[in-house]
BALUM-957145 format. One record per residue (C-alpha): residue in one letter; x negated, y, z. Coordinates in nm, 4 decimals. Each point is the difference from the previous one (the first is absolute). Example, Ala and Ser with C-alpha at 12.3 -4.5 7.8 and 13.67 -1.06 7.14 Angstrom:
% residues 2
<pt><r>A</r><px>-1.2300</px><py>-0.4500</py><pz>0.7800</pz></pt>
<pt><r>S</r><px>-0.1370</px><py>0.3440</py><pz>-0.0660</pz></pt>
//
This chain:
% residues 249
<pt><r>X</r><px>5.1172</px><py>9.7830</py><pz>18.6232</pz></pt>
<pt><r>X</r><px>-0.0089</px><py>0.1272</py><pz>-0.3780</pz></pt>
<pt><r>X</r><px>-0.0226</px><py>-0.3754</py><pz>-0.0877</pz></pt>
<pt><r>X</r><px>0.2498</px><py>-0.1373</py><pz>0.1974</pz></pt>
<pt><r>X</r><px>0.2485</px><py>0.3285</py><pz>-0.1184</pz></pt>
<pt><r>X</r><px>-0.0694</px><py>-0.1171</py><pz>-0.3814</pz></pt>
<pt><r>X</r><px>0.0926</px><py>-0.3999</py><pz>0.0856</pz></pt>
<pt><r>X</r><px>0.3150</px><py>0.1295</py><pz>0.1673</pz></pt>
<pt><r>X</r><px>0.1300</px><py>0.2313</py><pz>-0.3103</pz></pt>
<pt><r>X</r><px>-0.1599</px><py>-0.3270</py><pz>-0.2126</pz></pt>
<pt><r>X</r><px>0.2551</px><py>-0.2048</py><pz>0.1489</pz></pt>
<pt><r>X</r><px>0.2627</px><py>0.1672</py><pz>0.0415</pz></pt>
<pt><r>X</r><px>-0.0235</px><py>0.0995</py><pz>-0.4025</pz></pt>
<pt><r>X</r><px>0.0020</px><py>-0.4063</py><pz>-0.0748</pz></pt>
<pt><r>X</r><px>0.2919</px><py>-0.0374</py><pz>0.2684</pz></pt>
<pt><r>X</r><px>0.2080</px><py>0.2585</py><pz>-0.2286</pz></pt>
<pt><r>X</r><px>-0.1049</px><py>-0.1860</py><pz>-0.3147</pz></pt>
<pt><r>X</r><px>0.1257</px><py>-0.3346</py><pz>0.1424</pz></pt>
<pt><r>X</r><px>0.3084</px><py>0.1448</py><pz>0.1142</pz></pt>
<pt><r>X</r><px>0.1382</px><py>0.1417</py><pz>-0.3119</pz></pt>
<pt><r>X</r><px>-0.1594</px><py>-0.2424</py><pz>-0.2956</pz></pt>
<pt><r>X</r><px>0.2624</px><py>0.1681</py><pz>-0.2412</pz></pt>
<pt><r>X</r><px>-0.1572</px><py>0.1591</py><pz>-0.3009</pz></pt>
<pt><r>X</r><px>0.1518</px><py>0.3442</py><pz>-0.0450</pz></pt>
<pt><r>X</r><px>0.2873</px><py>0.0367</py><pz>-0.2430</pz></pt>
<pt><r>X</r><px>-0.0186</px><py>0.3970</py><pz>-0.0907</pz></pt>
<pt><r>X</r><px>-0.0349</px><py>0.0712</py><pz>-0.3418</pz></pt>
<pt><r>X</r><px>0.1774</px><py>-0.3869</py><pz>-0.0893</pz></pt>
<pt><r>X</r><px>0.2359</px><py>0.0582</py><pz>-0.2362</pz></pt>
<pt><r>X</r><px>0.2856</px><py>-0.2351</py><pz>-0.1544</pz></pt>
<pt><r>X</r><px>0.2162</px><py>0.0572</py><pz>-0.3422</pz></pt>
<pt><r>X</r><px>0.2807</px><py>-0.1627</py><pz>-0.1353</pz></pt>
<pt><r>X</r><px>0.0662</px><py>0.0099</py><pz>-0.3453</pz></pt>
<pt><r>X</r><px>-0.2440</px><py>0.2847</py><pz>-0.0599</pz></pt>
<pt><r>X</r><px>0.2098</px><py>0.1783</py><pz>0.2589</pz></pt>
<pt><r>X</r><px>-0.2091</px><py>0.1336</py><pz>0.3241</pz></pt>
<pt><r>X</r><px>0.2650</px><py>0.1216</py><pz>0.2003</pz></pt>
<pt><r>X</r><px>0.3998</px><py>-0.1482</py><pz>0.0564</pz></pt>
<pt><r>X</r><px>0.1802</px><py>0.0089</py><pz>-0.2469</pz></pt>
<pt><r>X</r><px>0.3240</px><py>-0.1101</py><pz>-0.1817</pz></pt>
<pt><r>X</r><px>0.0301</px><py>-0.2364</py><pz>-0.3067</pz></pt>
<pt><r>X</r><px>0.3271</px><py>0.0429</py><pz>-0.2104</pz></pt>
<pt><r>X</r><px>0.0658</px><py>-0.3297</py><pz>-0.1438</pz></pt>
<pt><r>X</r><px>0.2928</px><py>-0.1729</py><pz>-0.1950</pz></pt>
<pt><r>X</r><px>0.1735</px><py>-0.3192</py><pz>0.1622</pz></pt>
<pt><r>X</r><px>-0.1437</px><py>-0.3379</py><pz>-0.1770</pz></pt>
<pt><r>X</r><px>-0.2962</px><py>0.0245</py><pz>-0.1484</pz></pt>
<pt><r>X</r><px>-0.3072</px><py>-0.1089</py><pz>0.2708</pz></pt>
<pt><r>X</r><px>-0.2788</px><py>0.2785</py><pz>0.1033</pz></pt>
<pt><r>X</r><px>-0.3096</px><py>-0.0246</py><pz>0.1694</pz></pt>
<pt><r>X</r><px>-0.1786</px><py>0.2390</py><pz>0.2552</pz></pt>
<pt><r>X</r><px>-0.3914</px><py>-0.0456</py><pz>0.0088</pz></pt>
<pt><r>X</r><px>-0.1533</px><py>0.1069</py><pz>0.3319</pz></pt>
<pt><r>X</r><px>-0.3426</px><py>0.1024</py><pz>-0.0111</pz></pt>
<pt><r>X</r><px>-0.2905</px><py>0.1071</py><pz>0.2467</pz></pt>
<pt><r>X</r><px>-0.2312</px><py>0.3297</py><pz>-0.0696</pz></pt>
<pt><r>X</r><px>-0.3183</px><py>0.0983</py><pz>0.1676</pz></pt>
<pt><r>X</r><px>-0.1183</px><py>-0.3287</py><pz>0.1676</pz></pt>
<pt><r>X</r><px>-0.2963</px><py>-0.1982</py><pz>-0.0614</pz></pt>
<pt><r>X</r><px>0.1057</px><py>-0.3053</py><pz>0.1669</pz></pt>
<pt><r>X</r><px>0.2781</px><py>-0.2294</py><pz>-0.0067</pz></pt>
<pt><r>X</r><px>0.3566</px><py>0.1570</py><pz>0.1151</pz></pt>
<pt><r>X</r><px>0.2979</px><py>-0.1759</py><pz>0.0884</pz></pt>
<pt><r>X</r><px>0.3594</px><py>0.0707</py><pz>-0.1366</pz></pt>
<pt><r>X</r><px>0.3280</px><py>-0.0439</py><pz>0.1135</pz></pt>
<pt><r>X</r><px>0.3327</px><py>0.0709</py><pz>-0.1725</pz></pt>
<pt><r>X</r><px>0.3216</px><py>0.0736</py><pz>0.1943</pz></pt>
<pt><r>X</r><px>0.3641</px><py>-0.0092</py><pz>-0.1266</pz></pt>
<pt><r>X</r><px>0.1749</px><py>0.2075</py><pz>0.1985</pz></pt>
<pt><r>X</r><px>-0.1018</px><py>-0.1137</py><pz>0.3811</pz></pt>
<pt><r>X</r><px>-0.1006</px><py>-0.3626</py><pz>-0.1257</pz></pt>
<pt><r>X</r><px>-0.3413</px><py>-0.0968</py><pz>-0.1180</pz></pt>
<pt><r>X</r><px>-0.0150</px><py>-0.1264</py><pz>-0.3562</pz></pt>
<pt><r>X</r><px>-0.2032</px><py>-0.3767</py><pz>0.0485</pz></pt>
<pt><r>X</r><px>-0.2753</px><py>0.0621</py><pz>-0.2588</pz></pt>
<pt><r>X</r><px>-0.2062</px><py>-0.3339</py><pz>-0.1680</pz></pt>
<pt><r>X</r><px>-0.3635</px><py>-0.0133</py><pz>0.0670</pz></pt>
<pt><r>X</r><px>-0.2319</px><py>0.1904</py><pz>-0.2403</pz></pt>
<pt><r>X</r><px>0.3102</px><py>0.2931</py><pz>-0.0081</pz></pt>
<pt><r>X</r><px>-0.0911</px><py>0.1638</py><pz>0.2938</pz></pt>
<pt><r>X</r><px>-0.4039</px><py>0.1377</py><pz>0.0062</pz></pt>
<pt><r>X</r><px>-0.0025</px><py>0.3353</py><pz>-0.1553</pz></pt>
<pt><r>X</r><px>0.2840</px><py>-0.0046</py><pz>-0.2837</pz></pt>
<pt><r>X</r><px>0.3401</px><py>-0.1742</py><pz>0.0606</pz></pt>
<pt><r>X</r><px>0.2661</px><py>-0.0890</py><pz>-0.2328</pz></pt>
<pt><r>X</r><px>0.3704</px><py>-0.0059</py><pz>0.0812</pz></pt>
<pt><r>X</r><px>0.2501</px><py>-0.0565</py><pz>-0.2495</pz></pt>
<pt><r>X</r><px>0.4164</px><py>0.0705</py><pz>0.0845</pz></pt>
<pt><r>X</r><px>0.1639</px><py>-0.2645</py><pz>-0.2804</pz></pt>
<pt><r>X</r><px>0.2813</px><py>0.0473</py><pz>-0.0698</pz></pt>
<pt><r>X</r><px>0.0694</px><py>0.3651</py><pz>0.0978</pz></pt>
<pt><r>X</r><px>0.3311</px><py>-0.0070</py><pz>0.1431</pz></pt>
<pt><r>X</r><px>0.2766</px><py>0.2329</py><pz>0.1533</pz></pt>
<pt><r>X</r><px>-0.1302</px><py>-0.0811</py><pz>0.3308</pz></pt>
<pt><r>X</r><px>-0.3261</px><py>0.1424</py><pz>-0.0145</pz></pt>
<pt><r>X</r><px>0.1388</px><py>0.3457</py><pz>-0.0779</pz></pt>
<pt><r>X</r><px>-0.1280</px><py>0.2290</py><pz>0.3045</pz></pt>
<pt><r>X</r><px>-0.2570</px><py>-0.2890</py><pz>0.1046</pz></pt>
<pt><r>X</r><px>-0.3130</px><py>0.1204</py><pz>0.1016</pz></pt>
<pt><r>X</r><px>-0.3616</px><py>-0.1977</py><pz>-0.0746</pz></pt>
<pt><r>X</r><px>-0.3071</px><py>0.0891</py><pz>0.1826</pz></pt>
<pt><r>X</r><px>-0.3672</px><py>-0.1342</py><pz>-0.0388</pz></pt>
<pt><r>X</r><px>-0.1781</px><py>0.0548</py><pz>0.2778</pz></pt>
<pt><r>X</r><px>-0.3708</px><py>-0.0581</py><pz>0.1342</pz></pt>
<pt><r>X</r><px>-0.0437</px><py>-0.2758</py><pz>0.2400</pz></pt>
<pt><r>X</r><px>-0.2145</px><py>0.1462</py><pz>0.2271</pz></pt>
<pt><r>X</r><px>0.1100</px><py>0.3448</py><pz>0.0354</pz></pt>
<pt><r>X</r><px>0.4346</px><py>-0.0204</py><pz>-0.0865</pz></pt>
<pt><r>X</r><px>0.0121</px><py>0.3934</py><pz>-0.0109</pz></pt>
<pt><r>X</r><px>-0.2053</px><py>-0.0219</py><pz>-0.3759</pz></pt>
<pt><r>X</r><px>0.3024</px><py>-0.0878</py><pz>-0.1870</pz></pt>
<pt><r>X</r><px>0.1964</px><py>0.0966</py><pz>-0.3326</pz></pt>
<pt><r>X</r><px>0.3576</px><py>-0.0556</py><pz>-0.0191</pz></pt>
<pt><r>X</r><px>0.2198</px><py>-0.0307</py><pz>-0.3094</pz></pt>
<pt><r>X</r><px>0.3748</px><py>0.0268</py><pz>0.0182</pz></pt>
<pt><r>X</r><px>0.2322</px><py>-0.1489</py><pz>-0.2774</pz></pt>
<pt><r>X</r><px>0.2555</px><py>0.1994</py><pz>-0.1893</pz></pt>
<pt><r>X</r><px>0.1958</px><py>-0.2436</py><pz>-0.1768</pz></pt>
<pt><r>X</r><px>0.2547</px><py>0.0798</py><pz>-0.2305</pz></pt>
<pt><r>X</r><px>0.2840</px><py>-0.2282</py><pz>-0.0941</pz></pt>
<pt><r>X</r><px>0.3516</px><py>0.0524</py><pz>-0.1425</pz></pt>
<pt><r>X</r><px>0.3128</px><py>-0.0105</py><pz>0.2221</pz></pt>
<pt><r>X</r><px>0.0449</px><py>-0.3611</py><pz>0.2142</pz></pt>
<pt><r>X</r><px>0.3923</px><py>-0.0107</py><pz>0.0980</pz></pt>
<pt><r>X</r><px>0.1902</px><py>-0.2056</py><pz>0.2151</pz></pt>
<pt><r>X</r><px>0.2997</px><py>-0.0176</py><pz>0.2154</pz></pt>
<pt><r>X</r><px>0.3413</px><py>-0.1820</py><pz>0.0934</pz></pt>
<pt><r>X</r><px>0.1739</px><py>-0.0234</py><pz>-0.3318</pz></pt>
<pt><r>X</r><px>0.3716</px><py>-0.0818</py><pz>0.1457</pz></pt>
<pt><r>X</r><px>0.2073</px><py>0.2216</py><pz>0.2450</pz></pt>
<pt><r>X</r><px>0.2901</px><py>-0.1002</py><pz>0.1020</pz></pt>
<pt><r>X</r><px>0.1558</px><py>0.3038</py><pz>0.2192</pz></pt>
<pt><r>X</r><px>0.3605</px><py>0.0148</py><pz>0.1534</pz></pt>
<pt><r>X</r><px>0.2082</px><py>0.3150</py><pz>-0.1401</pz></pt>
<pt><r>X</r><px>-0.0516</px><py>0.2991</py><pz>0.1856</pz></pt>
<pt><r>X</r><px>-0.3200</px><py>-0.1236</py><pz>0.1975</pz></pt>
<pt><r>X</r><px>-0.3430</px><py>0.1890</py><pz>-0.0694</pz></pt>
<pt><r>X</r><px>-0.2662</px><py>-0.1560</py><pz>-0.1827</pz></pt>
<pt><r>X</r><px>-0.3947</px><py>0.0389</py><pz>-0.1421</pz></pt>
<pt><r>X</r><px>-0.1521</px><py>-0.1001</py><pz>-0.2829</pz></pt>
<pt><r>X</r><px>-0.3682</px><py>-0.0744</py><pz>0.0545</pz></pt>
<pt><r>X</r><px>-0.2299</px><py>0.0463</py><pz>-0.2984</pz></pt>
<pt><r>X</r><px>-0.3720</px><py>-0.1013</py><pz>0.1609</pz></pt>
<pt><r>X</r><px>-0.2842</px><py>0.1044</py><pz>-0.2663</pz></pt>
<pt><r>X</r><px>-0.3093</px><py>0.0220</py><pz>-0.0290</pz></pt>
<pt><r>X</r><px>-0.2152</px><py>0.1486</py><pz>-0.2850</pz></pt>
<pt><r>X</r><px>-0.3282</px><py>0.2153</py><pz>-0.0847</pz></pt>
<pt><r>X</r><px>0.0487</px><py>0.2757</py><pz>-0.0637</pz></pt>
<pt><r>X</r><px>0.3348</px><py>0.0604</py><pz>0.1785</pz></pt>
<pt><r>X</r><px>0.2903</px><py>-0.0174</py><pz>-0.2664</pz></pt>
<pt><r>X</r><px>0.2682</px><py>0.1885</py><pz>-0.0200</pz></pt>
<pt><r>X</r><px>0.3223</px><py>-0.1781</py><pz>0.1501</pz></pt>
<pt><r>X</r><px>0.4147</px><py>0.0275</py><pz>-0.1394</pz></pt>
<pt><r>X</r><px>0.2930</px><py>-0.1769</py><pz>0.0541</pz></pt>
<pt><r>X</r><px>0.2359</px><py>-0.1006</py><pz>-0.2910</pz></pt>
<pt><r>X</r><px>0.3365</px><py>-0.1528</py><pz>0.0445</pz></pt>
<pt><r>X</r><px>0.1181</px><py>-0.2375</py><pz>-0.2747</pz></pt>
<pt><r>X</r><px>-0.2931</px><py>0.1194</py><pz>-0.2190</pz></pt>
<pt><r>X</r><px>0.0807</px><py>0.3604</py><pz>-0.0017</pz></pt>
<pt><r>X</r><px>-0.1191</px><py>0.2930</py><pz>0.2439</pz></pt>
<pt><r>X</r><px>0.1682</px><py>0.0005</py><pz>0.3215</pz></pt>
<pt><r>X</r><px>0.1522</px><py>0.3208</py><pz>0.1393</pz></pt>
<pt><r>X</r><px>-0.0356</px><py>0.0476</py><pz>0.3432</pz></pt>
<pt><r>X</r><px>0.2773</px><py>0.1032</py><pz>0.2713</pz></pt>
<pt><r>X</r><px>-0.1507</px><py>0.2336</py><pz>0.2967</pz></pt>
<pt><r>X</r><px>0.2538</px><py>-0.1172</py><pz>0.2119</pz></pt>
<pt><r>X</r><px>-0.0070</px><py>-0.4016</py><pz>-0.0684</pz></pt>
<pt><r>X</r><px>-0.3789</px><py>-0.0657</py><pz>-0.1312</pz></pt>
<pt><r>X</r><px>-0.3037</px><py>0.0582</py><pz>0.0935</pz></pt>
<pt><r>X</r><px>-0.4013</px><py>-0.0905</py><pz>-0.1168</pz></pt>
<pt><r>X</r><px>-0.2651</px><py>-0.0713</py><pz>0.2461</pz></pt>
<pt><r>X</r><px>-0.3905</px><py>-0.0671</py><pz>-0.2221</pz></pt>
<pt><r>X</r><px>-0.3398</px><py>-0.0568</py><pz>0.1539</pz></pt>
<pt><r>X</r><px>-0.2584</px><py>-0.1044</py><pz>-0.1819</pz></pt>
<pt><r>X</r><px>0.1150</px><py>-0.4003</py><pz>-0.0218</pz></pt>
<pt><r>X</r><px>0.3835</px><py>0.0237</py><pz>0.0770</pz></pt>
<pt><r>X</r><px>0.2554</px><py>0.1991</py><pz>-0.1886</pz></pt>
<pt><r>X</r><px>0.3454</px><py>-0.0421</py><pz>0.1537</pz></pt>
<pt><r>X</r><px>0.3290</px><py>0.0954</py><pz>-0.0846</pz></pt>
<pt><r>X</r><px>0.3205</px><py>-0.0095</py><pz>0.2662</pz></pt>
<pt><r>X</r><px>0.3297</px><py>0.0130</py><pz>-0.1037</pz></pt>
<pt><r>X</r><px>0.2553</px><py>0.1004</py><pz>0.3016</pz></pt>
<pt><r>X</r><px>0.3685</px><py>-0.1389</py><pz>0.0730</pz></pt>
<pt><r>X</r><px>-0.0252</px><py>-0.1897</py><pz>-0.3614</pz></pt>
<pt><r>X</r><px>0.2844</px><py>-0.0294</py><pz>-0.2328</pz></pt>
<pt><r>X</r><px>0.0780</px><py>-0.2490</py><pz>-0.2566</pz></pt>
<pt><r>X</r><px>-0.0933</px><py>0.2501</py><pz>-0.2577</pz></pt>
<pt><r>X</r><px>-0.3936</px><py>-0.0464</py><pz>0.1387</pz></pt>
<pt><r>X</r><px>0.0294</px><py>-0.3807</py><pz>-0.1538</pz></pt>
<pt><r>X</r><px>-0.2615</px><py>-0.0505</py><pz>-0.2485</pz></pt>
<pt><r>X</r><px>-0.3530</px><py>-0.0148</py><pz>-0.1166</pz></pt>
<pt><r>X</r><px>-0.2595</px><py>0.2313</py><pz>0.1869</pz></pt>
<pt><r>X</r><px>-0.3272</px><py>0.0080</py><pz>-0.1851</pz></pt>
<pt><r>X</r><px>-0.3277</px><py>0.1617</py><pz>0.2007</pz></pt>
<pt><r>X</r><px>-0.2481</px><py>0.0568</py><pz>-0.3033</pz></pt>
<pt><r>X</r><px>-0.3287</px><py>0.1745</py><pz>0.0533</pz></pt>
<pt><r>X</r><px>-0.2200</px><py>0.1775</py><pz>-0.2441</pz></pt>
<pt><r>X</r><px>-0.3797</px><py>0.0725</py><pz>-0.0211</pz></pt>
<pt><r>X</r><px>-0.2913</px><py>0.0251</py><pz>-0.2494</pz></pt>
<pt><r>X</r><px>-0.1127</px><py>-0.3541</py><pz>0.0684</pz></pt>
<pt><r>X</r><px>0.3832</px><py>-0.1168</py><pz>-0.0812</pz></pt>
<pt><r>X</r><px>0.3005</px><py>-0.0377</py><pz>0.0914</pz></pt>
<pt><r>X</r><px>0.2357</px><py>-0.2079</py><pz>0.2534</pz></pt>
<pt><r>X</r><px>0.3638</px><py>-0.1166</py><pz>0.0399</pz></pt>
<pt><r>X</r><px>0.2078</px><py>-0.2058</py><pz>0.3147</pz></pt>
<pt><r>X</r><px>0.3864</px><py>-0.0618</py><pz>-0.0377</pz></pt>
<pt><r>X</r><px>0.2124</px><py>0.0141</py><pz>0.2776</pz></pt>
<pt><r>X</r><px>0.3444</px><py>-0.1577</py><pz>0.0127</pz></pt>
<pt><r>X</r><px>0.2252</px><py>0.1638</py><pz>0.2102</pz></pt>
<pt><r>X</r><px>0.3030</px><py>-0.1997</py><pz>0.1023</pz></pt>
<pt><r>X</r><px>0.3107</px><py>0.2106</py><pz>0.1626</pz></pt>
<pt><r>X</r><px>0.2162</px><py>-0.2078</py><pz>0.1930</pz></pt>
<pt><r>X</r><px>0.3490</px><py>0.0875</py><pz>0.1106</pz></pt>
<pt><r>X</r><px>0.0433</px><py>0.1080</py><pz>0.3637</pz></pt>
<pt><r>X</r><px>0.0607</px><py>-0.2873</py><pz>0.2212</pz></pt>
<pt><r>X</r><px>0.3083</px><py>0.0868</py><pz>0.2794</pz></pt>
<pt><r>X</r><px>-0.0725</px><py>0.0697</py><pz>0.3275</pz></pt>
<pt><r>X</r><px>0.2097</px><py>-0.1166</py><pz>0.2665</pz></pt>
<pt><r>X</r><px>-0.0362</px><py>0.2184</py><pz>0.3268</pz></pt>
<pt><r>X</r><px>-0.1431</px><py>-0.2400</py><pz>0.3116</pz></pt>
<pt><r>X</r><px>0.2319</px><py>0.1332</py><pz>0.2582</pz></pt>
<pt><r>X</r><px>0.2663</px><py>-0.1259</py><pz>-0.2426</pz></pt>
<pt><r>X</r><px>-0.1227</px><py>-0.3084</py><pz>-0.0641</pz></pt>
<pt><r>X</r><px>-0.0685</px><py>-0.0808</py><pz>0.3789</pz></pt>
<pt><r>X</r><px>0.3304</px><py>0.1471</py><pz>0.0816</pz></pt>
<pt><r>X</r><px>0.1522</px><py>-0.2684</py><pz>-0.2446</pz></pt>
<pt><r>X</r><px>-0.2319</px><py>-0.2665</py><pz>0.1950</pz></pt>
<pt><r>X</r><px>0.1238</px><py>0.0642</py><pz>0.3576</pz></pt>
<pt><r>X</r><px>0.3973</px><py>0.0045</py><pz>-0.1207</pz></pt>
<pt><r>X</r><px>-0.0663</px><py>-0.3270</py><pz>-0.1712</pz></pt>
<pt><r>X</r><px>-0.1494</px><py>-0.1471</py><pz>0.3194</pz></pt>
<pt><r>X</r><px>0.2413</px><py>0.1792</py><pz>0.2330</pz></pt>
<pt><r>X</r><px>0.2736</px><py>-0.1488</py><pz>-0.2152</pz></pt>
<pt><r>X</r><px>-0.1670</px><py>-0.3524</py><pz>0.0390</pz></pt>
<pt><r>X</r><px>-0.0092</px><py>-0.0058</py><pz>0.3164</pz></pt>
<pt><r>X</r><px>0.3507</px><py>0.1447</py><pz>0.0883</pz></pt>
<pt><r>X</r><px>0.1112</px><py>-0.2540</py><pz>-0.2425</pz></pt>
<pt><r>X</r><px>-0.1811</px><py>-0.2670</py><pz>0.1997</pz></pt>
<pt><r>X</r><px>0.1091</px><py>0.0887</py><pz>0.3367</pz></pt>
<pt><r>X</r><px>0.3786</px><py>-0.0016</py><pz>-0.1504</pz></pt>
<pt><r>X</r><px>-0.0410</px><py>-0.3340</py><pz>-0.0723</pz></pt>
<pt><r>X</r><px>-0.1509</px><py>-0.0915</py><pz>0.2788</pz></pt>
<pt><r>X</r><px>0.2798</px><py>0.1227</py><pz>0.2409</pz></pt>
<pt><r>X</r><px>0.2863</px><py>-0.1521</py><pz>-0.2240</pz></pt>
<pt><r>X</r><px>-0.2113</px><py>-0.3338</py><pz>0.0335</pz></pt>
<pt><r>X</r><px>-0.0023</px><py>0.0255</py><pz>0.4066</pz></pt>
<pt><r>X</r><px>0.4069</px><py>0.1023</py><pz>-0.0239</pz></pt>
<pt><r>X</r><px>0.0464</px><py>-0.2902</py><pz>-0.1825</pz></pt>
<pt><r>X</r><px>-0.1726</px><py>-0.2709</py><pz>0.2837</pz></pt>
//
């Protein structure tokens, strides 16, 4: 019976080993750029950089993947076994916020992730002509973007613009900057400039405001009014005629 015990607990020990032929990944260990642990890489916008991945504490070959963002990064052969190479050219506005992860193949949960801070001066854009009917409401949208956040004002004509409480208002999140005018006058015609400031430089978008005068409004229950005596006359008119016509015969 002893025997017969010991083949049992034999097997079953080879049965485990077949099941799970993983080799254990405690104590694996991956580093990017001499960084252990996540991190974030402040970086300027154009010039390229590179992130090295690199395995610690194995003795055998270890497969690396690189992820940007939820996509896998397609790596050549001979960039992947142990150290892996990635390089973001040319660092652009886009990849601000972007996170980069290298990851082991065979166990996803050893990872290292580097996020890009990427500074760039103020991007502007936005409709350059308004045309707006006096006394109608309307918004000038400044969208921006920039690295660190500038600081935003609107001029009018190339000097400061004062605001009214009661007829403007400013509305800023970090990539718009708006200013709305109420019930314009032709004294808001002219030259709005949205110019933006930070360390990295500075920014400028014209706006051209065109005020035009108020076109009349005719009332519709006037207008249909004038309609159905037009066609009421027409066809009195008609029906004169056509009674003269039968006196006649």
């Amino acid at each position: 019976p002893g025997e017969v015990s010991r083949a049992a607990f034999e097997g079953r020990v080879r049965l485990r080993m077949l099941k799970c032929p993983c080799r254990p990944s405690a104590g694996l260990e991956l580093s990017v750029n001499n960084h252990a642990a996540d991190f974030t890489l402040s970086t300027k916008a154009g010039p390229a950089i590179s992130l090295s991945c690199l395995v610690h504490n194995s003795s055998q070959a270890e497969e690396l993947l690189w992820y940007r963002g939820a996509g896998q990064v397609d790596l050549k052969d001979g960039n992947k076994v142990n150290i892996s190479n990635i390089c973001i050219s040319p660092v652009n506005e886009s990849d601000n916020g972007v996170t980069f992860s290298c990851k082991l193949a065979r166990d996803k949960s050893v990872q290292v992730s580097v996020t890009l801070d990427v500074q760039f001066s103020p991007q502007l854009s936005g409709e350059e002509t308004l045309h707006v009917e006096e006394e109608k409401d309307v918004t000038l949208t400044c969208n921006s973007k920039s690295n660190p956040q500038a600081q935003s004002t609107w001029l009018k004509d190339k000097h400061r613009f004062t605001l009214q409480q009661s007829r403007h208002k400013l509305y800023q999140t970090s990539e718009v900057f708006q200013l709305s005018i109420r019930k314009v006058q032709q004294s808001d015609n002219g030259t709005y400039t949205c110019r933006m400031e930070s360390l990295l430089g500075n920014g400028t978008r014209d706006f051209h405001l065109i005020v035009e005068d108020k076109k009349p409004v005719f009332p519709k229950e006037a207008i249909i009014a004038a309609i159905v005596v037009v066609a009421l006359t027409i066809f009195f008119g008609i029906m004169a005629r056509k009674e003269k016509f039968f006196k006649v015969w």
